[in-house]
N, C-alpha and C positions, 0 to 999 in steps of 0.2 A: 935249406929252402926257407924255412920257418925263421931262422934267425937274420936272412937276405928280408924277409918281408917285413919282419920288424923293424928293422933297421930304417928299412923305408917310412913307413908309415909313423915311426916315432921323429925323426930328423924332418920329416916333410910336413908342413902344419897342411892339413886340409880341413877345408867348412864344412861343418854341422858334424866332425867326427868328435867325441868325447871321451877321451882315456880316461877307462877306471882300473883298478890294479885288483888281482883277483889271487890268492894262492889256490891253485884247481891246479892239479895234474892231468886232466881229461881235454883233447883238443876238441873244441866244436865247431863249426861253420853253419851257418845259417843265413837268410838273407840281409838279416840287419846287424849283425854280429859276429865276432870271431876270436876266437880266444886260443893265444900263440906264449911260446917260450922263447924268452932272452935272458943269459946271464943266470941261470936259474931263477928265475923268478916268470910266474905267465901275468899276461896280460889280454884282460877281458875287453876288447875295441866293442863298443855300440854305437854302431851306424845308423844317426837316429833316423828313424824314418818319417816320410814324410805325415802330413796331418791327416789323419785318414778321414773319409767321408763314406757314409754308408749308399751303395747305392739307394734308388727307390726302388720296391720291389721286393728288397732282402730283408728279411725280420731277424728279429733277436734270437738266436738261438742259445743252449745251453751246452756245452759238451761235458763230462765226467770222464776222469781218469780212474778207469771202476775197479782196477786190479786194487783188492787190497784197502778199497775207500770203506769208510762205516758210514757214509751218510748218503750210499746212493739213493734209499728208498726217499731222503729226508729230497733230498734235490728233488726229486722226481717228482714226487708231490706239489713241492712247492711253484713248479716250473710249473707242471698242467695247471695250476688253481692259476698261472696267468695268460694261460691258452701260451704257453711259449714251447716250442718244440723242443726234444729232448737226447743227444746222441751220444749212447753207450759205445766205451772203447775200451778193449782188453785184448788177453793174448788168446791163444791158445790151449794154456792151462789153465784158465776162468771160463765157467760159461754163463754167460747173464741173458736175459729174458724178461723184459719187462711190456706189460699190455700198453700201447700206444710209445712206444718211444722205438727207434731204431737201433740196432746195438751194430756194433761194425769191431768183429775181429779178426787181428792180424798174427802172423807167426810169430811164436815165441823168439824171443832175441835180446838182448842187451838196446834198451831204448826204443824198441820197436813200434810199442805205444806211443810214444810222445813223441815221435817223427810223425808218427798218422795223427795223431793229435793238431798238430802244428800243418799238416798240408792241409788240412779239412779245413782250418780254422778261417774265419771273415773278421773284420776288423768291426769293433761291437762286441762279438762275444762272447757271456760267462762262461766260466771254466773251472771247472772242480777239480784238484789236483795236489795232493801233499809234497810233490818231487818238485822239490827248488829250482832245478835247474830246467825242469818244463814250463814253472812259472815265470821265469826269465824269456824264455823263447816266447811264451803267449803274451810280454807284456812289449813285447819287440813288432809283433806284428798286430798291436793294435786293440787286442783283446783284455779281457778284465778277469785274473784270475783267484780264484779265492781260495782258501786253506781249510782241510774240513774243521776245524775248529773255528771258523770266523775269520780268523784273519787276513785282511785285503793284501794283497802285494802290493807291490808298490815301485816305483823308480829309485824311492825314497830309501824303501827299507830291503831291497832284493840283497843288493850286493853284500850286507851286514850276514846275512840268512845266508846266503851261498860259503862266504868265509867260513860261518859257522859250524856249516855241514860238511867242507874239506877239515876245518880241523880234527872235528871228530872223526872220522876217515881215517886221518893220518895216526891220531890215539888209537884206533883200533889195529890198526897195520903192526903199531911197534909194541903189539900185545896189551896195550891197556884196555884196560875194564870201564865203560859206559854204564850208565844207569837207565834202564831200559824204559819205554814207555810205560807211565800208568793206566789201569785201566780203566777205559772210557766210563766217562759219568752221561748223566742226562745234562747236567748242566754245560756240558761241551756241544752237546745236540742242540740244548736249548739256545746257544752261543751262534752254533752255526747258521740255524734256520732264521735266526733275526738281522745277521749280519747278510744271511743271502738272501731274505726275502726284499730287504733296503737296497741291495746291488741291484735286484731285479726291478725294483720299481722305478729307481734311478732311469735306468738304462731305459727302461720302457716311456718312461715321460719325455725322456729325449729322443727317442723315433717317432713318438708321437705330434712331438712339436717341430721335430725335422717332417714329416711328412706333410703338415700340414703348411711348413713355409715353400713345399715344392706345389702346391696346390695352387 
């Protein structure tokens, strides 16, 4: 079936679809994307979507991917000092609690988070997440995700970063040795908060200026 669908969708040119080549062994489907094996090799199809428009009414919200994040408190903060709403996501085995924000968790599972991540999500908004492959999904439906160290995703830079994180995968599978994360400085915090404080202001001068051309 997989290889019947590929076949299709590679021989038949269809508009607005953009083949990028992904080495992943994990199959996904999602609204804007799908990611299939031919030949041994997968292929990441993004199905761009369309131009998103926020409705009126809807505000910028923030979501975190809190299993496992260092910078929920730094998010959390940052978000109330711009009146932006705040919504915690984890499993089961986390339990988070934060005064004024909403936490919403789901059963523990293989991705469980980042599926409720992704159905929650409005096109607009920020999203705190280390997992490549969730920031791929949030930048498919429109949203802006960011890396607790700063780092913007990107259209630009995803597909590099996903490559990246299968390689290492595959080194670890045929027993090689990684060098594991260092640990966290201030200056990674200090990185974050300036790179999300700049996301969030962004983002807020442009609802505000959307709001006021619907006036």
């Amino acid at each position: 079936m997989w290889e019947q669908l590929a076949f299709l969708l590679l021989a038949t040119p269809v508009p607005g679809i953009a083949l990028k080549t992904v080495a992943a062994p994990v199959y996904r489907c999602h609204q804007f994307s799908i990611l299939i094996k031919l030949g041994g090799r997968c292929f990441f199809i993004f199905l761009r979507p369309p131009i998103f428009v926020r409705k009126a009414g809807l505000s910028l919200r923030v979501l975190i991917d809190a299993d496992g994040c260092p910078v929920v408190d730094h998010a959390i903060r940052i978000a109330q000092r711009f009146g932006i709403p705040v919504l915690l996501l984890c499993d089961t085995a986390h339990a988070f609690s934060r005064p004024g924000v909403r936490t919403v968790t789901v059963s523990k599972g293989a991705d469980s988070v980042d599926f409720a991540l992704v159905n929650l999500l409005r096109p607009g908004d920020a999203v705190v997440t280390q997992d490549y492959g969730l920031a791929a999904m949030c930048l498919a439906r429109g949203a802006f995700p960011i890396h607790q160290d700063g780092k913007r995703y990107t259209a630009e830079n995803i597909d590099a970063l996903l490559l990246a994180r299968h390689t290492a995968k595959q080194i670890r599978r045929a027993g090689g040795r990684l060098k594991g994360p260092s640990k966290r400085t201030e200056e990674q915090d200090r990185a974050f908060e300036k790179a999300f404080t700049q996301l969030l202001e962004t983002q807020q001068k442009k609802e505000t200026n959307t709001d006021e051309d619907l006036v």
